[in-house]
C-alpha positions, 0 to 999 in steps of 0.5 A: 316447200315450193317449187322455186324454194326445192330448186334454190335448195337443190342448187345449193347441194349441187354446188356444194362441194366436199373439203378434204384436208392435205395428204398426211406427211409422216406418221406424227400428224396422220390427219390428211388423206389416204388411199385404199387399196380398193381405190377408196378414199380416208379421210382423217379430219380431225386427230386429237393431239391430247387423246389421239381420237380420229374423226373423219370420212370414208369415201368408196371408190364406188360411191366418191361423192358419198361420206361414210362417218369414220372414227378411231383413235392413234396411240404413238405412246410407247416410243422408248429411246434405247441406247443399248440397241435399235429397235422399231417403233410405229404407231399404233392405229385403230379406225372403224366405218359405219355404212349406215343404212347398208348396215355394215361396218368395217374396222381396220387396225394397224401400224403406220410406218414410213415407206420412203418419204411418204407415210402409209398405213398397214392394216389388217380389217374386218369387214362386217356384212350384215345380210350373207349367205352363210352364219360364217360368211358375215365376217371378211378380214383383209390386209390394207395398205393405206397410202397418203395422197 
């Protein structure tokens, strides 16, 4: 490649910015951003209406500019409408992020709920380490609060 076609090429990945969709709204529709705890960003860009599958990317707060591939899926079956008492439905949430060649991957599993006018996602998470000090320490698990943005 020569030198006017790398810089032409480097010009254009350097202007590339990353499209993210609007914030999430409510549980119905979890496509939109969301915020970690850590500061990281979620992204879901895609959730399937017939299967529930989620495709998306996963920013760190450490690297912003850099997509980890994200997917999962949302179940919000099992709603029943209950005349005889009230009871809390929340649907389901699975999702799970490889961070390629560090060889991690990280799984969060949850329940969304409504938390005022916003939706926000609870979570419990395995954090897989591939390289630890310990056989035992390869394994993290984590409570997150996913908010909309």
């Amino acid at each position: 490649m020569s030198a006017i076609m790398r810089t032409a090429f480097a010009a254009a990945c350097l202007s590339t910015t990353i499209a993210l969709p609007a914030a999430a709204r409510d549980c119905s529709n979890m496509t939109g951003q969301w915020t970690t705890n850590l500061g990281a960003t979620v992204s879901f860009d895609r959730v399937d209406a017939k299967t529930g599958m989620i495709t998306g990317r996963y920013f760190s707060a450490s690297m912003p500019d850099r997509a980890f591939p994200l997917t999962g899926f949302v179940n919000a079956n099992g709603r029943e409408e209950d005349t005889d008492r009230e009871r809390h439905y929340a649907p389901a949430v699975s999702f799970a992020v490889s961070f390629e060649e560090f060889g991690g991957i990280t799984s969060w599993t949850g329940i969304c709920l409504m938390n005022g006018d916003l939706p926000q996602i609870e979570t419990e998470d395995l954090i897989i380490a591939p390289m630890a000090d310990y056989d035992w320490s390869h394994v993290i698990d984590n409570h997150d609060s996913l908010k909309a943005k």
